[in-house]
C-alpha positions in Angstrom: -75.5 -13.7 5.5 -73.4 -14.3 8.9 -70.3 -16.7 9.0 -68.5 -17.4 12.5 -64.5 -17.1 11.5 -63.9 -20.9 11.4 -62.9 -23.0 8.3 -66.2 -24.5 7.2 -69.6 -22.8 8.3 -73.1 -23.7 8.2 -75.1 -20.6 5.9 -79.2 -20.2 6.4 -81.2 -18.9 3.4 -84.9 -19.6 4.2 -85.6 -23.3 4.9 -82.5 -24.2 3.7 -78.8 -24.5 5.6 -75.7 -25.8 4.1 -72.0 -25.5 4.9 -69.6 -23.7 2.8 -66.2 -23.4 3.5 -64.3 -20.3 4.4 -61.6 -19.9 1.8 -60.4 -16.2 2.7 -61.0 -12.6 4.2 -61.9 -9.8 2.4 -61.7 -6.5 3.9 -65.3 -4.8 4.7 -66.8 -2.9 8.0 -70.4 -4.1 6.7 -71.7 -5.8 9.9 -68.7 -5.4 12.0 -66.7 -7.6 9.4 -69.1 -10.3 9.5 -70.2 -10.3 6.4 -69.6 -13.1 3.4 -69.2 -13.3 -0.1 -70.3 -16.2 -1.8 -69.1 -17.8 -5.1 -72.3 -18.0 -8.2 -72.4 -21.7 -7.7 -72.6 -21.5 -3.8 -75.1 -18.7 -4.3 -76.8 -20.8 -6.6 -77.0 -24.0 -4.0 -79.0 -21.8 -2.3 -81.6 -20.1 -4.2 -81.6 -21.5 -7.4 -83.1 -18.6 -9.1 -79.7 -16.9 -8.5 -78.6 -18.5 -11.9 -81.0 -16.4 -13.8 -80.3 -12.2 -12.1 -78.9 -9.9 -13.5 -74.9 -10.1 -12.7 -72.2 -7.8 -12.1 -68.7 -7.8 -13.9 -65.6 -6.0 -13.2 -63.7 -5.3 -16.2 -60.4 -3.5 -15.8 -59.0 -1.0 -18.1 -55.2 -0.5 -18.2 -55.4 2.8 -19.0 -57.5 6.2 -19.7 -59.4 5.3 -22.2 -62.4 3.8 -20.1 -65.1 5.7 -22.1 -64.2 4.4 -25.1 -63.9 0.7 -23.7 -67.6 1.7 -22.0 -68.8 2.9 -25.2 -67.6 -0.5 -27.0 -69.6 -2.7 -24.9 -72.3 -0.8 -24.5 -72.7 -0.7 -28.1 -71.8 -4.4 -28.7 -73.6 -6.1 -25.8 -76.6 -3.3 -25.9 -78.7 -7.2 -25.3 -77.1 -7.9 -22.4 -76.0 -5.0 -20.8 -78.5 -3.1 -18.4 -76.0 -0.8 -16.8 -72.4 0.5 -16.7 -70.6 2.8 -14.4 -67.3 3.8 -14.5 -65.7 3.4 -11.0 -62.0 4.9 -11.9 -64.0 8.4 -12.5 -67.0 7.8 -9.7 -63.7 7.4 -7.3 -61.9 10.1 -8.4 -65.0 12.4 -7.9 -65.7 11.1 -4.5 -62.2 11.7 -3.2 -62.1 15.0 -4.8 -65.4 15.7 -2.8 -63.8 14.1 -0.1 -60.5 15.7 -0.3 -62.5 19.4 -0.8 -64.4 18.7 2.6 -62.1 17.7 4.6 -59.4 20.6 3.5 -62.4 23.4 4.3 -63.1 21.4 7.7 -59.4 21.5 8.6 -58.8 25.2 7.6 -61.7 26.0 9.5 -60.3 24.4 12.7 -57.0 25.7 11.7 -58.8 29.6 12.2 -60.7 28.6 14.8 -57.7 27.2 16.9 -55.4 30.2 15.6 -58.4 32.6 16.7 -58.6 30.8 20.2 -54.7 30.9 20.9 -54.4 34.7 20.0 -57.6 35.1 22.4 -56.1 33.5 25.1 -52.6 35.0 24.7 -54.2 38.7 24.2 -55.7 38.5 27.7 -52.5 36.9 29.3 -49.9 39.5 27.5 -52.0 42.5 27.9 -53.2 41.3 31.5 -49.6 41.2 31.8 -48.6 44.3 30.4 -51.1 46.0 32.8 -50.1 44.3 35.8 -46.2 45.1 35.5 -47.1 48.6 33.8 -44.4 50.2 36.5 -42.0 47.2 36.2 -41.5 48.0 32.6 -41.2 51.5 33.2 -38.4 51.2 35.0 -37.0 48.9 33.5 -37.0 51.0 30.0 -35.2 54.0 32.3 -32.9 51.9 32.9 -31.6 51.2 29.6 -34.4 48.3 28.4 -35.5 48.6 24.7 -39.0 47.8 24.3 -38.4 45.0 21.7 -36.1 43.6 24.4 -39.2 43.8 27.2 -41.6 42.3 24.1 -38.8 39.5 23.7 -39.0 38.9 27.3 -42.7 38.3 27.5 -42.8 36.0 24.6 -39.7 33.8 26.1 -42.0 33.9 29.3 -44.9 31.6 27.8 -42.4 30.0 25.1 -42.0 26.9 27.8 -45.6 26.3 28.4 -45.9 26.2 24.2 -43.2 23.8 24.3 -44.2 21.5 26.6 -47.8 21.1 25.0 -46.1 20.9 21.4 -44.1 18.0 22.6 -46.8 16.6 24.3 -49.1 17.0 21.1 -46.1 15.4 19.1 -45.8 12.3 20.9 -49.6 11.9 20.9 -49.4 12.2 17.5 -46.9 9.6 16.7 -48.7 7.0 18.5 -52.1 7.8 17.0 -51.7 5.2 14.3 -51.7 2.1 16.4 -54.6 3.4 18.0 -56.4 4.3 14.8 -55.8 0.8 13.6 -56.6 -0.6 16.6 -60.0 0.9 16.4 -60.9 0.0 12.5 -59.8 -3.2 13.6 -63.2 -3.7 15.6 -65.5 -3.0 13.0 -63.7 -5.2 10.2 -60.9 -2.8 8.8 -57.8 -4.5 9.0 -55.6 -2.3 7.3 -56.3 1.3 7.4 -54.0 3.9 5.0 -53.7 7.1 7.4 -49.9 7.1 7.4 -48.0 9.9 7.7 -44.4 11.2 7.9 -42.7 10.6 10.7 -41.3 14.0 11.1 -44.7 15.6 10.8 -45.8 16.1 14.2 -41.9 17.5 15.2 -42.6 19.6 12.3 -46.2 21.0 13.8 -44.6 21.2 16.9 -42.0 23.8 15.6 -44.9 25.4 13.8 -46.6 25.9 16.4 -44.3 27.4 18.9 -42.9 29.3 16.2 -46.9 30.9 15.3 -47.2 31.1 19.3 -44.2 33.5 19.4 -44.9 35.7 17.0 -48.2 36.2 18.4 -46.7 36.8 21.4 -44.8 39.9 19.9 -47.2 41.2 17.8 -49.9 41.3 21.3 -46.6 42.7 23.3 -46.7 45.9 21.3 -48.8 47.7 23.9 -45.7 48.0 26.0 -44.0 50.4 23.4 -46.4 53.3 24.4 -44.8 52.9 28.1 -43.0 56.1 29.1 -40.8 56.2 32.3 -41.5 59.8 32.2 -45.3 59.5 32.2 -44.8 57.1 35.0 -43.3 59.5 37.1 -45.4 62.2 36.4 -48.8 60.4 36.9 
């Protein structure tokens, strides 16, 4: 059943049209957010037969005792009763599936994007590395440790990091206007995807802290470097 967003709408069932009037909003994405609820009488104006199907009733238990109180009225409405569910443990086990897929399709991008960043640094520091092979040699006669000529490459690509850290930051802290923005069109009007504040300035950090260390531990090549073999090659 379709409703325009007005106070007092016109519903078809069949042959038969009659106007209802729009009393509140519910939250829903069926149909775009088009979608009505009706109360038993106003279902009942419509299809008469409504009066006698089978109903569903909402009964909510302060507590966590909810098989017992399912047990009860199972046992003392067994004549009236067709089916019961228990929605408090149905949720639970859908966000625990929920929750479970999401954490192995986060790690997984986590690797992946790890995996990709060390592949691309590996070819940069070790193209590097090759590249100013002589460089480094001469600068390690001169007095240059290697951990100081490691240090050097890392602080080399530490701007680049930075720059799309901060960038990934403050796409990240507008990301909630936009996400509501876009539940918004299909009916959701509030959408609970917060997060802290400080969370993106913390990945940030993160990340230019994991893209350093990977910078030293693919800069390690350079320790093998001997001014000596320079000269005599």
């Amino acid at each position: 059943m379709r409703f325009r967003r007005t106070e007092r709408d016109r519903i078809h069932h069949g042959g038969t049209a009659l106007g209802y009037t729009v009393v509140g909003y519910i939250q829903s994405v069926n149909d775009g957010g088009s979608v009505c609820e009706l109360t038993n009488a106003g279902y009942t104006r419509l299809d008469p037969d409504f009066a006698h199907s089978p109903r569903t009733l909402y009964v909510h238990c302060d507590g966590d005792d909810t098989a017992r109180i399912i047990r009860v009225i199972n046992d003392t409405c067994a004549g009236l009763v067709t089916h019961t569910a228990d929605m408090e443990r149905m949720r639970d086990t859908s966000q625990q599936m929920y929750g479970s897929v999401m954490s192995t399709v986060s790690l997984a991008m986590l690797i992946l994007a790890v995996d990709l960043t060390g592949l691309v640094l590996m070819m940069i520091i070790r193209s590097t590395i090759v590249r100013e092979r002589h460089r480094f040699g001469i600068l390690k006669a001169l007095g240059y440790t290697s951990g100081q000529l490691m240090r050097q490459i890392a602080a080399m690509l530490m701007p680049a990091t930075v720059i799309g850290a901060a960038l990934g930051a403050a796409v990240a802290s507008i990301a909630q206007p936009v996400t509501d923005a876009l539940f918004a069109t299909v009916g959701v009007m509030r959408s609970q995807f917060d997060h802290p504040a400080l969370l993106p300035a913390v990945a940030a950090l993160d990340l230019a802290a994991v893209q350093g260390a990977l910078a030293l531990a693919l800069a390690t090549p350079i320790c093998v470097i001997s001014p000596y073999q320079l000269i005599t090659e």
